[in-house]
C-alpha positions as CSV (number, residue, x, y, z in Angstrom):
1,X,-39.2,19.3,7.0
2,X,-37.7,17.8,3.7
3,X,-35.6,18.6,0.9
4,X,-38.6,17.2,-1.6
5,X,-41.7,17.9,-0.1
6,X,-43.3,15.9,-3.1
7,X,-42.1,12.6,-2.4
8,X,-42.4,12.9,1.7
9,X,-45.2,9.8,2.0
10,X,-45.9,11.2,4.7
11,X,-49.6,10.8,6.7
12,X,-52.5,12.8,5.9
13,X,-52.7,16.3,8.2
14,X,-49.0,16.7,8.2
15,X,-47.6,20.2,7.0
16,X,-44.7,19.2,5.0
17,X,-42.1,22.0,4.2
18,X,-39.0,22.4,2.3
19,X,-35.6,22.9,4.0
20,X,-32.5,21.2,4.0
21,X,-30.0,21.3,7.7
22,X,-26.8,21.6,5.4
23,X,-28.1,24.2,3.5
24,X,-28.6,26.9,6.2
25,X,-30.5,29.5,4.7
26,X,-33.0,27.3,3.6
27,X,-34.2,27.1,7.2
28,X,-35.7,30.4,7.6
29,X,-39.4,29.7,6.0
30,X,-39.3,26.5,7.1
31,X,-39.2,27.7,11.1
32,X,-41.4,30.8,10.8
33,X,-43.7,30.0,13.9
34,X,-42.6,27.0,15.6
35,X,-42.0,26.3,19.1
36,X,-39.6,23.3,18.8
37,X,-37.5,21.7,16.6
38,X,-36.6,17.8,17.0
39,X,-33.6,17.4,15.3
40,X,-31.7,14.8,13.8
41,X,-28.6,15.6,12.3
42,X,-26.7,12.2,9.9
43,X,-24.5,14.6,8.3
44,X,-20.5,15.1,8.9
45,X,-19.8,17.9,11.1
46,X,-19.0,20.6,8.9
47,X,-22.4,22.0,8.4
48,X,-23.8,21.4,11.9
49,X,-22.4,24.8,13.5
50,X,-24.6,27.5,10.8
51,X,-27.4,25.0,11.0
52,X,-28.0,25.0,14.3
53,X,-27.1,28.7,14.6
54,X,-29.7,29.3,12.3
55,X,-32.3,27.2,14.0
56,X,-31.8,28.9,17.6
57,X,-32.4,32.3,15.7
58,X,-36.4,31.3,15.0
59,X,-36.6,28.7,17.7
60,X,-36.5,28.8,21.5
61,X,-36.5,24.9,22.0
62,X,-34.1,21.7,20.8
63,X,-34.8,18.2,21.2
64,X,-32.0,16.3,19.9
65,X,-31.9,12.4,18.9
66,X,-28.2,11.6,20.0
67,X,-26.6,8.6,21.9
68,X,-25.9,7.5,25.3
69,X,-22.1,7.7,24.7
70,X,-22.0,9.1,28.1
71,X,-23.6,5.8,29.9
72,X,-21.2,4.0,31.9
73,X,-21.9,0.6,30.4
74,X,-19.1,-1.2,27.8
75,X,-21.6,-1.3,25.3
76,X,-22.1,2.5,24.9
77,X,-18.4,3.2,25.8
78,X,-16.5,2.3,22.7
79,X,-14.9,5.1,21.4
80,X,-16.0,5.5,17.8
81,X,-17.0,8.1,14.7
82,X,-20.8,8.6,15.8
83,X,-19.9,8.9,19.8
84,X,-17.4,11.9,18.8
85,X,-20.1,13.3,15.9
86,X,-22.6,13.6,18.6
87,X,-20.5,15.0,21.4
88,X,-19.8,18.1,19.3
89,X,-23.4,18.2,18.2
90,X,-24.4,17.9,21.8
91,X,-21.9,20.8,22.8
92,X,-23.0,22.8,19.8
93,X,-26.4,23.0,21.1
94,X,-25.6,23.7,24.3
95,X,-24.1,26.8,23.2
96,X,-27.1,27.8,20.9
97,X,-28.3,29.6,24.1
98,X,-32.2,28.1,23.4
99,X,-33.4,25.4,25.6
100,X,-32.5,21.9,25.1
101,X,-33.6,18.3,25.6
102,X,-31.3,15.1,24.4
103,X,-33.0,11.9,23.7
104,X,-29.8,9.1,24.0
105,X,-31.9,6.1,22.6
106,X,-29.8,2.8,23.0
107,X,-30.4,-0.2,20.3
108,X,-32.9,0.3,17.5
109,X,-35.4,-2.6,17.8
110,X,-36.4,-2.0,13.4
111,X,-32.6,-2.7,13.1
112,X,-33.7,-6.1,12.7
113,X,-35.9,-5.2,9.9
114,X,-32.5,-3.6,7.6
115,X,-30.5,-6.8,9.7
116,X,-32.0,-9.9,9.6
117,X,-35.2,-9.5,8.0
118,X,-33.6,-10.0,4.3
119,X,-32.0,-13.1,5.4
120,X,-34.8,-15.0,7.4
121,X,-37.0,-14.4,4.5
122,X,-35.0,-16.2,2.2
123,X,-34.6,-19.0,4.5
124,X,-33.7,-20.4,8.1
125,X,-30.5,-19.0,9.2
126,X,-29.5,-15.9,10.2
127,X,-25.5,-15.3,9.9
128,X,-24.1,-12.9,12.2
129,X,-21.7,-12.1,14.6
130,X,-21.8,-12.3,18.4
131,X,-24.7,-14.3,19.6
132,X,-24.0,-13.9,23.4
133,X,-24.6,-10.0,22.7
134,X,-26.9,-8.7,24.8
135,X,-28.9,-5.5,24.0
136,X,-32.2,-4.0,25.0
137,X,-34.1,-2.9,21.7
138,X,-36.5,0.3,21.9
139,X,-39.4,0.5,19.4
140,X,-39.3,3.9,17.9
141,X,-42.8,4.7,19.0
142,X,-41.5,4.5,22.2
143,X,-38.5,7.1,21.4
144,X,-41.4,9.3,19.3
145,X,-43.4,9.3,22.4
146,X,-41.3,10.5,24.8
147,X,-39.9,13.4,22.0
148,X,-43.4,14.5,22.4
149,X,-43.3,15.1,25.6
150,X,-39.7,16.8,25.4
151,X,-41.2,19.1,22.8
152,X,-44.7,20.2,23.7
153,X,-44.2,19.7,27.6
154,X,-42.6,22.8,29.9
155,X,-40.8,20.7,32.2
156,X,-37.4,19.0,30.5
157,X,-35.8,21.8,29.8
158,X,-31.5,20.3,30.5
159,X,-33.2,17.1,31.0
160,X,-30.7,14.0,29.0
161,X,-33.1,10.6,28.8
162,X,-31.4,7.4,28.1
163,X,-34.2,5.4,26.4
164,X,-33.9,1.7,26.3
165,X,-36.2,-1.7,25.8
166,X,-37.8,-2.9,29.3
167,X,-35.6,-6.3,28.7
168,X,-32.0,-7.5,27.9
169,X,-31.9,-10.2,24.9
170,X,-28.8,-11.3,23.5
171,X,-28.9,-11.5,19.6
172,X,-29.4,-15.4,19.7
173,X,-32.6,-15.4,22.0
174,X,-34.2,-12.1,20.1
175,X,-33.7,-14.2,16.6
176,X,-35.3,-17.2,18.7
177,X,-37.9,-14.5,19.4
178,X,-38.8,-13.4,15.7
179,X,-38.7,-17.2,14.8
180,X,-40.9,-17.5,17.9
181,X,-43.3,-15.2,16.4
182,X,-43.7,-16.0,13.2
183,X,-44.2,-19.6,13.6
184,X,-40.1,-21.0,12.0
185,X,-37.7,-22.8,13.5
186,X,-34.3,-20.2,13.3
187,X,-31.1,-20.8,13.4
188,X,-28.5,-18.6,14.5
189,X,-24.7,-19.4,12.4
190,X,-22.6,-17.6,14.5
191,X,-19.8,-15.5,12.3
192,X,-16.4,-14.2,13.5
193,X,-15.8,-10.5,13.6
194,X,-13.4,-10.7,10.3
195,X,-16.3,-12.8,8.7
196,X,-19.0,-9.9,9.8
197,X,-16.5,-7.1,8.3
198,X,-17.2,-8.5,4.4
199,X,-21.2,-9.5,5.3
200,X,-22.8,-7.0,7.5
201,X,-25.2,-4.7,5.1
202,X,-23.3,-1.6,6.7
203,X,-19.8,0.5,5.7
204,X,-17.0,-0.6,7.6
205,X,-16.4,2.1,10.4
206,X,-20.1,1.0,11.2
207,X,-19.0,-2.3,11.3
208,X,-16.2,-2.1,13.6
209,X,-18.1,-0.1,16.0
210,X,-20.9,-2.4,16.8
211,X,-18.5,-5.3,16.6
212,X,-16.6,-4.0,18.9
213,X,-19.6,-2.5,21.1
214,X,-20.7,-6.2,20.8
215,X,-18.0,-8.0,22.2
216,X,-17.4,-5.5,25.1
217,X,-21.4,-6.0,26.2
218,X,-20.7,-9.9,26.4
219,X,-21.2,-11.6,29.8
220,X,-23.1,-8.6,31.6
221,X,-26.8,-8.3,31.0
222,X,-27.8,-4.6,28.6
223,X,-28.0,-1.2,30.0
224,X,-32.3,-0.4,31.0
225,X,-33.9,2.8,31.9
226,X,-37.5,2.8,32.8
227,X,-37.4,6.4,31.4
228,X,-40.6,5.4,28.9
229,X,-42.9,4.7,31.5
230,X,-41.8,7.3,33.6
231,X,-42.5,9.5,31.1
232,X,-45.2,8.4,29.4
233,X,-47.2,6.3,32.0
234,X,-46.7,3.4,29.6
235,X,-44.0,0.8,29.8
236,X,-42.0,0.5,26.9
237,X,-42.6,-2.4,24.1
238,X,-41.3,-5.5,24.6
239,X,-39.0,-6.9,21.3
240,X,-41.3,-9.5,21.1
241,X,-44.2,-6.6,20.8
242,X,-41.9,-4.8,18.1
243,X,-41.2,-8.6,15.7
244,X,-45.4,-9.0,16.0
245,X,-45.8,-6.1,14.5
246,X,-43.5,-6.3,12.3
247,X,-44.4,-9.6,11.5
248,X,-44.9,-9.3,8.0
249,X,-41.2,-7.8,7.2
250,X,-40.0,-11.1,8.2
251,X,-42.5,-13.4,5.8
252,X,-41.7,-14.3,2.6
């Protein structure tokens, strides 16, 4: 579903309709025979109570991208904007009275491709704050796969998965991996948090909460689930898996 159909790009064999979550009534034609709905809502919360109303009229099934704000790790328990938006959406769903799945992916591993991938191809450094950070990056195939499951399979109905990376890589060693990778000596130039608040490509509540997500992590290794392979029968991708894909994002 997508507000302009004719500019989707989307693969071949894919149904594309029109609909839009903020605009509630333009859910109905959209939803006329489907089982499931994965749902990601980026909006503010104002809309989010009539659009998922609307949805559990038509639909008996949710699978919802949120967070895992509710992981007792200092990483994930910064209190911050997106934490709170996704508790209420959480709680709204809950409520809907249909049947509900929550996929709480942890690190992005493509964050690297809107993070660093500008500035390695334009040269050898990579500025950034907190290099000690550890994280555990999950390749979205690895999230899309298990949402697959959560949305064609019977059995995780209530289920809450934390998805995360099979390994924990502080930012210095998974820039060392990309430069690894695609054959370039990296360097990471380590920036203070009031240095990252005017550079990082990001709006400044953003900012502050991975900064501060970042410096909490430091000195224990990242939060891991073995929830992928579980699931799937495959482990997850390794971020080293992810760059060599990716490769070409970080050429210039």
């Amino acid at each position: 579903m997508t507000r302009n159909p004719g500019v989707a790009r989307l693969p071949s064999g894919i149904e594309v309709v029109r609909g839009d979550l903020t605009i509630p009534e333009s859910l109905d034609e959209s939803l006329k025979d489907v089982d499931a709905v994965f749902l990601v809502w980026t909006a503010g919360l104002d809309g989010v109570a009539a659009a998922i109303e609307r949805i559990a009229k038509h639909v008996p099934r949710i699978v919802l991208l949120t967070s895992p704000h509710q992981t007792q790790h200092p990483f994930f328990q910064q209190p911050n904007p997106l934490a709170a938006l996704h508790s209420e959406v959480e709680r709204l769903v809950r409520a809907s009275g249909v049947a509900w799945t929550f996929l709480r992916p942890g690190m992005f591993a493509a964050n690297t491709l809107l993070w660093w991938a500008p500035q390695i191809r334009a040269g050898d450094v990579v500025r950034w704050p907190y290099a000690d950070a550890p994280t555990a990056p999950i390749d979205e195939r690895d999230i899309a796969a298990v949402a697959v499951r959560a949305l064609t399979e019977p059995d995780h109905e209530g289920a809450e998965y934390v998805l995360t990376g099979p390994e924990s890589l502080t930012q210095l060693a998974q820039v060392a991996t990309i430069g690894e990778v695609i054959g370039r000596q990296l360097r990471f130039e380590e920036i203070s948090p009031e240095q990252a608040l005017h550079e990082l490509p990001f709006p400044e509540s953003v900012a502050n909460m991975l900064l501060n997500a970042w410096n909490a992590a430091i000195g224990q290794p990242a939060y891991i689930t073995s929830v992928v392979a579980e699931l799937t029968g495959r482990t997850a991708r390794r971020f080293r898996d992810c760059v060599s894909d990716n490769s070409a994002e970080f050429s210039a």
